[in-house]
C-alpha positions in Angstrom: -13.7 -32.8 15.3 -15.8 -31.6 12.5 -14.1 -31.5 9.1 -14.2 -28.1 7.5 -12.6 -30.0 4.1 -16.5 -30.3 2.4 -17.1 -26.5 2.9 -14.1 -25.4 1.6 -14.5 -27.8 -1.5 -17.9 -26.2 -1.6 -16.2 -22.8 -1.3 -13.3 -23.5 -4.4 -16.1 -24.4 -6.4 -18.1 -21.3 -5.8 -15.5 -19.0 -6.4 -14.3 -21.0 -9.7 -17.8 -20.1 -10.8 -17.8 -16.2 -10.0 -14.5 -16.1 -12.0 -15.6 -17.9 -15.1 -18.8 -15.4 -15.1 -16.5 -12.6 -14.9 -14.3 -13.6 -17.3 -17.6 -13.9 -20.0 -18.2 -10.3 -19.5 -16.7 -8.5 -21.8 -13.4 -5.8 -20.7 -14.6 -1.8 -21.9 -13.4 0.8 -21.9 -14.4 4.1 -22.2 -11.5 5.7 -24.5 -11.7 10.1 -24.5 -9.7 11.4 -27.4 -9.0 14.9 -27.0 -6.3 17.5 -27.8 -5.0 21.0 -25.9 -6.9 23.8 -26.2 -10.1 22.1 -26.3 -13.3 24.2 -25.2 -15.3 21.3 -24.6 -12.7 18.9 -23.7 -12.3 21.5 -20.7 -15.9 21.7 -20.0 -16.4 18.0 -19.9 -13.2 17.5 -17.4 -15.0 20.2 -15.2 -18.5 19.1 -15.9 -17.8 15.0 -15.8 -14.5 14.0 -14.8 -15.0 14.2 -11.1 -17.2 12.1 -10.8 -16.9 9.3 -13.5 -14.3 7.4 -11.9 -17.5 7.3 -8.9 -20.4 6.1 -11.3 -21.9 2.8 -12.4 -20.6 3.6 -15.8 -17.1 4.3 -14.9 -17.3 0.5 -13.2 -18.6 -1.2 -16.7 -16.2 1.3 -18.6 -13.2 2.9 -17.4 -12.0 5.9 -19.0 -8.9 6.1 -21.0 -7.5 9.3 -22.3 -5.4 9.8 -25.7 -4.3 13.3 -27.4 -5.9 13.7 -30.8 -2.6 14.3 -32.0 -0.5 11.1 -31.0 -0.2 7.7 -32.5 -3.2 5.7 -31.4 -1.8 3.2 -29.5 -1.5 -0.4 -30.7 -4.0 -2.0 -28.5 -6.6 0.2 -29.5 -8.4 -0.7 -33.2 -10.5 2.6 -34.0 -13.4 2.3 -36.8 -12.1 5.4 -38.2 -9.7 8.7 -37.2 -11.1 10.6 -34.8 -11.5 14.1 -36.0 -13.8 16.1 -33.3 -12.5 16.5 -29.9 -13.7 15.1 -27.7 -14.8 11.8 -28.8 -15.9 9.1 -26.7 -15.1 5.7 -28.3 -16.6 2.8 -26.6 -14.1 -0.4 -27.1 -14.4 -4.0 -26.4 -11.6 -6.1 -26.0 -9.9 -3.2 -27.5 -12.1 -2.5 -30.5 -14.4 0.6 -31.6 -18.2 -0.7 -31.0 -19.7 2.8 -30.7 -18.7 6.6 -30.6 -19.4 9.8 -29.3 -18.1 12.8 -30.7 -18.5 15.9 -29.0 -19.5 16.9 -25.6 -23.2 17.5 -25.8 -23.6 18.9 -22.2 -24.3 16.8 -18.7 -28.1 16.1 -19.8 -27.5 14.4 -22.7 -23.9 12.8 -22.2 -25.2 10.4 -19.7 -28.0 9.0 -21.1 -26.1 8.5 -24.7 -23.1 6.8 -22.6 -25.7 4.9 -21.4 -27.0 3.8 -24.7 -23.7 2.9 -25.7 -23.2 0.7 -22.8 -26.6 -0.8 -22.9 -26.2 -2.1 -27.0 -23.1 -3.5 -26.1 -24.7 -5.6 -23.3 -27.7 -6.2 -25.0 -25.4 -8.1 -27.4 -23.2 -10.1 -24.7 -26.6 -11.4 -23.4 -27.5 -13.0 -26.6 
């Protein structure tokens, strides 16, 4: 009879591994601050929305909504008030690393968010 017990020692130590990898990568968050009423907020929900959840970036950086008007929630440490809507406020273990503000159209919003995402990397790597 063989003995599976070396493959699935193999096996523990493999996926002991993948977990301490993931948990060296730091948790995002994509954070939209926006208020009723909101042109732009509207345009980017019918622009955006529908797809982020779908994207690469959605995966690195899920999105979080707050209203511009409410309490900013204690788990989130903001650099400073947001005062456009919308603003896009990249956070790290729940802390501001980089902002948007304003929705500047499908053609630019992507490659910015990208930008945002890739200096935050780019640091985690160091």
């Amino acid at each position: 009879m063989i003995s599976l017990r070396p493959a699935l020692f193999a096996l523990g130590l493999l996926c002991g591994q993948v977990a301490a990898a993931q948990d060296a990568v730091p948790q995002m968050e994509l954070v939209m601050i926006e208020q009723p009423g909101c042109q732009w907020c509207a345009r980017w929900n019918a622009e955006i929305a529908p797809i982020y959840p779908k994207t690469p970036e959605a995966a690195r950086a899920p999105l979080r909504r707050i209203d511009l008007h409410a309490p900013v929630p204690d788990d989130l440490t903001l650099a400073r008030p947001a005062v456009f809507t919308p603003t896009f406020v990249l956070v790290v273990e729940g802390t501001e690393v980089d902002r948007m503000e304003g929705y500047p159209g499908p053609d630019f919003f992507w490659p910015l968010l990208d930008e945002m995402l890739a200096k935050v990397e780019s640091v985690g790597d160091n």
